[in-house]
Backbone as numpy.savetxt, mean C-alpha at the origin, in Angstrom:
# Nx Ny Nz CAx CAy CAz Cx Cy Cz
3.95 -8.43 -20.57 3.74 -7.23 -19.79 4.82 -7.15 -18.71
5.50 -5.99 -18.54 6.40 -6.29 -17.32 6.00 -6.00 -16.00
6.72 -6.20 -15.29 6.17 -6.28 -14.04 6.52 -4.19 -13.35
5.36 -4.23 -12.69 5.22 -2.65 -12.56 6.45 -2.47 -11.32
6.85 -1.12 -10.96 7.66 -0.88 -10.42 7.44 -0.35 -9.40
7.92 -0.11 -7.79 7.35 0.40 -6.49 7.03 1.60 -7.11
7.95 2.80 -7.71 7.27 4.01 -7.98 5.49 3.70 -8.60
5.75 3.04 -9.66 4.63 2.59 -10.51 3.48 2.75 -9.34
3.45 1.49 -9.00 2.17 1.09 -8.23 2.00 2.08 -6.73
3.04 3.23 -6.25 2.72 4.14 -5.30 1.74 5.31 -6.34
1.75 5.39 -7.60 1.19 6.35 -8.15 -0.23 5.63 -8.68
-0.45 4.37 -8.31 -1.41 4.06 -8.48 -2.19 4.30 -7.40
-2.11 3.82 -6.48 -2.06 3.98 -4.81 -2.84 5.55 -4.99
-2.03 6.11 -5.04 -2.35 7.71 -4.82 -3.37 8.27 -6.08
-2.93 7.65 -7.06 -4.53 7.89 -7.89 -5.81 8.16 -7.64
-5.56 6.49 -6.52 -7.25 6.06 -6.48 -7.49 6.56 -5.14
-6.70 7.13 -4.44 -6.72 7.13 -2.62 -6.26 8.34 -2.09
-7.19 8.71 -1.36 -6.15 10.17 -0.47 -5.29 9.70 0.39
-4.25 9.98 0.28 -2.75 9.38 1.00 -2.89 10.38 2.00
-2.23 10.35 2.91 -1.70 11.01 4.01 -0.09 10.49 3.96
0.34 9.10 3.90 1.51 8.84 3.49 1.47 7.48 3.25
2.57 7.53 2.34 2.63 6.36 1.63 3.97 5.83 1.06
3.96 4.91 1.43 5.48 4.11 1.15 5.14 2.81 0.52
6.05 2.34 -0.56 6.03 1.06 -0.98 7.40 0.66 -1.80
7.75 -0.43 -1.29 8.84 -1.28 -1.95 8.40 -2.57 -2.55
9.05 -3.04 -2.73 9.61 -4.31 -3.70 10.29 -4.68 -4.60
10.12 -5.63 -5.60 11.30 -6.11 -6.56 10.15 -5.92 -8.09
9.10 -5.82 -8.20 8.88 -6.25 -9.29 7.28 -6.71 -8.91
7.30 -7.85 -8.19 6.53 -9.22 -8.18 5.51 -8.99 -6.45
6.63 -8.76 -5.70 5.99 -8.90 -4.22 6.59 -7.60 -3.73
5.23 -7.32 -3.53 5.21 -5.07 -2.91 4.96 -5.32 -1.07
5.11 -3.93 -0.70 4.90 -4.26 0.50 4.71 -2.96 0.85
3.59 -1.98 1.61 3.27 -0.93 1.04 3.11 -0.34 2.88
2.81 0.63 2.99 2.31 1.29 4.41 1.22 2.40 3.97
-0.09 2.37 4.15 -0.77 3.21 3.57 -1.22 4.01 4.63
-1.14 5.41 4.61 -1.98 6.23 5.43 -3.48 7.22 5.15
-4.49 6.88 5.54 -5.54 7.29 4.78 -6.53 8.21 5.84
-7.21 9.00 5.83 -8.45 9.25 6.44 -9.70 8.66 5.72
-9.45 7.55 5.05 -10.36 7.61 4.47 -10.72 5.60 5.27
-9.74 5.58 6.10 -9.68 4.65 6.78 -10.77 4.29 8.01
-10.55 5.32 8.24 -11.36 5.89 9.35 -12.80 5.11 9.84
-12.67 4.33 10.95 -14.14 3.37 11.12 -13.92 2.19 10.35
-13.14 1.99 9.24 -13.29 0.53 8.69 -11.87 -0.24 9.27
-12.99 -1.46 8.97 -12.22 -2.79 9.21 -10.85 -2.77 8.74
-9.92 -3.59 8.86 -8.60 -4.12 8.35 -8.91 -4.68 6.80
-9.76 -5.56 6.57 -10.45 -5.92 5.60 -10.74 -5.07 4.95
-11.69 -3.69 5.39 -12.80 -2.80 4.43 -11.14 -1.71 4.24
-10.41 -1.98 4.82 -9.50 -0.73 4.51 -8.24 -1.58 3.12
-8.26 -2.63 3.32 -7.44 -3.41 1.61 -8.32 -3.72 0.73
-9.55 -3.98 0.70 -10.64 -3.62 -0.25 -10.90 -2.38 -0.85
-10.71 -1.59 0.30 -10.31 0.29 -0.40 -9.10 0.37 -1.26
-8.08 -0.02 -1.05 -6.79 -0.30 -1.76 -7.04 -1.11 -2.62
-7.84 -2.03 -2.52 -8.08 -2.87 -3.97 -8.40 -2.25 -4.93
-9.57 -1.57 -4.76 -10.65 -0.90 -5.58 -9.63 -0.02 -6.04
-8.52 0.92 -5.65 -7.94 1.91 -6.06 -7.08 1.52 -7.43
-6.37 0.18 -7.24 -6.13 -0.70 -7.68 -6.55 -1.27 -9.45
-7.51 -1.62 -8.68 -8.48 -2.15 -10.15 -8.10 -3.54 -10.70
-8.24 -3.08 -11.61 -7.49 -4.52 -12.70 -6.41 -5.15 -12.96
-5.49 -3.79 -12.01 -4.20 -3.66 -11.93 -3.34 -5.18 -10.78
-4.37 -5.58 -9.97 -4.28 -5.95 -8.85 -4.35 -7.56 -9.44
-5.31 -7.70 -10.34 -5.04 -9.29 -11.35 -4.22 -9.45 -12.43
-4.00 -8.50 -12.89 -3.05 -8.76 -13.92 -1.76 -8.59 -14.18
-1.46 -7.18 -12.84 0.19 -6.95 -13.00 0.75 -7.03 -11.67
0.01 -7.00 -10.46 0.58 -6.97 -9.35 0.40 -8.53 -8.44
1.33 -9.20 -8.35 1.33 -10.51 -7.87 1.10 -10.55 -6.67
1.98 -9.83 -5.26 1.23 -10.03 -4.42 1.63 -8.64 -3.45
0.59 -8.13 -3.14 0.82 -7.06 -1.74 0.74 -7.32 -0.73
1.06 -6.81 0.41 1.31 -7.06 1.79 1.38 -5.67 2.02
0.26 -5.07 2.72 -0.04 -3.51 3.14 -0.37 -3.39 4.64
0.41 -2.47 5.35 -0.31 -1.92 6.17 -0.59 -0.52 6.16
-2.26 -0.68 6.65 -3.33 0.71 6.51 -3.21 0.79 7.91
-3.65 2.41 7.55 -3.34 2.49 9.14 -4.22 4.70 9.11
-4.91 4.79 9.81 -5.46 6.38 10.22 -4.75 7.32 10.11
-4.82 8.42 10.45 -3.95 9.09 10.19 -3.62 9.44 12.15
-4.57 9.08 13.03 -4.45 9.16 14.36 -3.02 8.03 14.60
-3.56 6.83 14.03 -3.09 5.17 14.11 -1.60 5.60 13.74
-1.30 6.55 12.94 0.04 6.52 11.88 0.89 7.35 13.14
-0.07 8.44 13.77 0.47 9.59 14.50 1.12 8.84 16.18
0.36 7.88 16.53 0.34 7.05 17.24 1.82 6.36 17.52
1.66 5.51 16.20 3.07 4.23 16.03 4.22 5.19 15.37
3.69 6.08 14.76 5.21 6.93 14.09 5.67 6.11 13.32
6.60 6.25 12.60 7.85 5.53 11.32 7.73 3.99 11.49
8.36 3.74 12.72 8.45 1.93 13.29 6.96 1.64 12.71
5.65 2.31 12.82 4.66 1.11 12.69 4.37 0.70 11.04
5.49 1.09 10.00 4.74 0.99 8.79 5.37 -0.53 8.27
4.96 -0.84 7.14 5.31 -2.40 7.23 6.40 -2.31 5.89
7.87 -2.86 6.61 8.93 -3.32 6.31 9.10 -4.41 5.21
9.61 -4.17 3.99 9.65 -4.98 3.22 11.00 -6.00 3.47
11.21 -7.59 3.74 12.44 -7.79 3.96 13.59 -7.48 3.20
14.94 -7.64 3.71 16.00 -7.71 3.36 16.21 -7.23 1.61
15.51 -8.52 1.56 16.61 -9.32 -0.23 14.92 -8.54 -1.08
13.80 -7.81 -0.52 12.93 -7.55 -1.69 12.67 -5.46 -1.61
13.74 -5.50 -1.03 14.37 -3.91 -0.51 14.84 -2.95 -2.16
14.27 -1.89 -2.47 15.03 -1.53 -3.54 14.94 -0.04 -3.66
């Protein structure tokens, strides 16, 4: 199976989730995503990548190795602006 692609897994993302905005990079293997949701709203840090899990599915054991997301309100997003979404490093940039 190959390994899914940032477009790939942002259209998964947005499948399962009302975006407000959404960004994701990586190489293949290790994603790194900035999710903006109202659907965030009141939950935990936890209850809000469990929402992203679930959007996810099966997808999340079998083709996606590892994510690194930040969720964030749509107040939270309006707040931090651009700087607060989470930066994929250097060398997993594409």
């Amino acid at each position: 199976m190959a390994n899914p692609t940032p477009a790939q897994l942002y259209d998964y993302i947005e499948a399962g989730l009302a975006c407000e905005h959404l960004e994701v990079q990586g190489d293949g293997q290790h994603f790194y995503a900035t999710i903006v949701s109202a659907e965030f709203d009141g939950l935990s840090r936890v209850r809000r990548h469990q929402r992203v899990y679930g959007a996810l599915g099966e997808r999340m054991r079998a083709e996606i190795h590892a994510l690194s997301m930040k969720t964030l309100t749509p107040a939270e997003w309006a707040e931090l602006g651009p700087a607060g979404g989470l930066q994929a490093p250097a060398e997993h940039r594409h």
